[in-house]
C-alpha positions, 0 to 999 in steps of 0.5 A, a space after each residue: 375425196 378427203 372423207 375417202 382418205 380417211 379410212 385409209 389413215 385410220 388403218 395406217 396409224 392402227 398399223 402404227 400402233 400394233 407394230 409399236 406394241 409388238 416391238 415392246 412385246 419383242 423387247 421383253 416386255 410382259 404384254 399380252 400378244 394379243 395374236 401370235 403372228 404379231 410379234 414377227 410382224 412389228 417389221 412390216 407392220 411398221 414400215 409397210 403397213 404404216 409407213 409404206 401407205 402412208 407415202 403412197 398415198 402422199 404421193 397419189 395426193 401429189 399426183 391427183 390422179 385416182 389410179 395411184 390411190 390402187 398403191 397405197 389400197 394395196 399396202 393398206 390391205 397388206 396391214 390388215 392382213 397382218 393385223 388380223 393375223 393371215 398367213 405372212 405371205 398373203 401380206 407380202 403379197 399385197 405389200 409387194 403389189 402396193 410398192 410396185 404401184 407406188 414404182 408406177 406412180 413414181 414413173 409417171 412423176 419422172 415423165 411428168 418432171 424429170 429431175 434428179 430429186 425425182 430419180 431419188 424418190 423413184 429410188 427409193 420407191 424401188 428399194 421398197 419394191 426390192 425389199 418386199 420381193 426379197 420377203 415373199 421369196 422367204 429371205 430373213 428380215 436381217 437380209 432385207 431390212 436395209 431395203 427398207 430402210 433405204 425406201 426411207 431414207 431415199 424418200 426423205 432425201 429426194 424431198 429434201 433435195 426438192 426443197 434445196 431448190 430455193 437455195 440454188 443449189 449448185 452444180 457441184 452440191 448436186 453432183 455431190 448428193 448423186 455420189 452419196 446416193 449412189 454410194 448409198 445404194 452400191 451398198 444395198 446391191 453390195 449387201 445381196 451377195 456379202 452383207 458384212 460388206 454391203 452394210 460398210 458401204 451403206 454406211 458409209 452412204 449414210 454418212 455421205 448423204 447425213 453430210 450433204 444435208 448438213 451443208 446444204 439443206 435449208 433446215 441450217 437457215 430456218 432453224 433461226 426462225 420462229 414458231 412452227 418454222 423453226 420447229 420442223 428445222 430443229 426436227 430435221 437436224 436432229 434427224 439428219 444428226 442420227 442419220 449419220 450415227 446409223 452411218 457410223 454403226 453401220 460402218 462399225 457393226 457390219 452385217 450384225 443379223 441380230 443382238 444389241 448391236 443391230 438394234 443400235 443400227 436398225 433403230 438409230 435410222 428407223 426411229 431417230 431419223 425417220 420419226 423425227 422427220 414423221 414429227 416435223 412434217 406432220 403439221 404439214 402433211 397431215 392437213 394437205 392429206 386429211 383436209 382437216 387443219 391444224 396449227 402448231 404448237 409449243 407442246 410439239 417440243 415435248 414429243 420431239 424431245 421425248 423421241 431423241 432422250 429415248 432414242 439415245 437410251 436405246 441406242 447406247 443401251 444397244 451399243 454397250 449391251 444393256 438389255 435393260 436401257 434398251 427396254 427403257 428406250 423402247 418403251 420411251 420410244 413408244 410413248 415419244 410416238 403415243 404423245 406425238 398422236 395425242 399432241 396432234 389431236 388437241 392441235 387439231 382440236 384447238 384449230 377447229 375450236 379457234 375456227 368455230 369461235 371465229 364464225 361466231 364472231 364473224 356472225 355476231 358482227 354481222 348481226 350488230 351492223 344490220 
């Protein structure tokens, strides 16, 4: 089964590539196009294409069954449409049938353990599914984008939520996460008839929700620990730090469609909080997906502090209106990601050569004793 996956996360990370490319080509840079229809693809490419299928089929690997694999084949074949340059509809259709099969899979995890962490990430399943409707029926990506960003963010605090478990969260600290995501979410609906509103009170969601993590996620103890532990804490952190600078953009800015300031926004959750997270569960989702093993290394700090330096040159850059920070940090964005690619290849690398070094002496102590 793990060979069958394979496929499927070399169409994601190709997605991931080309939507970074068209990014840069949409910040100024002189880069070839390469195909017209990227540059307006960068959206989608990234949180669709890349994103979008890499969760689905994370989940479908949660829930062991095949019928959730047709989710994340759906969206994959979204990304290839937007790839090879077919016509936007086609892609929104097969990424809006994706989130719909990952709203299924996302029912049949509820059935199977009703809980709120559970909910949320059905949530968020569904914003996706909102988001992808909106686009097929022709809405600007302005007007949607919070959808998908909220797929995002809803995804990444259920899980958080799940893992505060260990720490017994209690009544009061569960009923404070339900107000912050259903503040979170009035915003999104909100935002469908007043954006400028909508996206306030989505802010003020992303506040609320970056303060309960703060208080309450387990990231606060284990950062005190070593190695690839503390790692993923200062990943989440830093995240979560960036998740409320979205909030106060958001609540700021308003519902911007377009210039510095929405860029600020979009990018302070999209890169800063969401990518720092990519980093820190990388090491762990990467091998239960792929079924090739990796251990950490020191070399992963290089990534994550190339990541948020280039984060914060774009989003100043973009809060003071200074076309060339905010070309800087794209182009430091792009390769915060690149090295992160490479950084796990050699991790990968040097695992299997630690492996294969340790067979050999496993066979050559063999040999000695008979």
């Amino acid at each position: 089964m793990h060979k069958r996956r394979l496929p499927l996360m070399a169409l994601t990370f190709l997605a991931l590539l080309v939507g970074m490319w068209a990014g840069l080509v949409r910040l100024g840079w002189n880069l070839p196009t390469l195909r017209p229809t990227w540059p307006v693809a960068h959206g989608p490419l990234m949180v669709g294409g890349f994103l979008g299928t890499l969760i689905s089929l994370e989940r479908a690997v949660a829930l062991n069954r095949p019928p959730a694999y047709v989710a994340p084949v759906l969206s994959a074949l979204g990304a290839l449409a937007l790839l090879v340059g077919l016509p936007l509809q086609v892609a929104a259709l097969f990424l809006t049938l994706g989130s719909a099969g990952l709203v299924l899979v996302s029912v049949e995890i509820v059935r199977r353990q009703p809980a709120l962490f559970t909910l949320t990430l059905g949530l968020g399943a569904l914003a996706w599914l909102v988001g992808n409707l909106l686009w097929a029926l022709g809405w600007p990506l302005p007007a949607l984008v919070g959808w998908w960003g909220a797929f995002l963010v809803l995804t990444i605090v259920g899980e958080r939520l799940e893992l505060s478990r260990l720490l017994r969260l209690s009544a009061w600290g569960q009923r404070a996460f339900a107000l912050a995501v259903g503040l979170y979410v009035l915003g999104l609906a909100l935002s469908v008839v007043d954006i400028n509103v909508g996206v306030r009170v989505t802010g003020a969601g992303q506040l609320a929700l970056a303060a309960w993590l703060a208080r309450y996620d387990i990231a606060r103890r284990t950062v005190r620990q070593v190695g690839l532990t503390r790692f993923i804490a200062l990943c989440l952190l830093l995240g979560y730090a960036w998740l409320a600078v979205a909030g106060v953009l958001g609540v700021w800015y308003g519902g911007v469609t377009s210039g510095p300031g929405y860029d600020a926004v979009l990018h302070a959750v999209f890169l800063g909080f969401v990518f720092s997270m990519i980093f820190g569960h990388a090491p762990i989702i990467f091998p239960a997906v792929t079924g090739i093993p990796m251990t950490f290394s020191p070399r992963f700090y290089l990534h994550l502090a190339l990541l948020h330096f280039s984060v914060l040159v774009r989003v100043v850059g973009g809060a003071v209106n200074v076309a060339s920070w905010r070309q800087l940090g794209g182009l430091l964005n792009a390769l915060a990601i690149v090295l992160f690619l490479a950084n796990t290849v050699m991790a990968v690398r040097a695992t299997r050569r630690l492996s294969s070094q340790g067979a050999n002496r496993g066979q050559s102590a063999e040999g000695v004793s008979r």
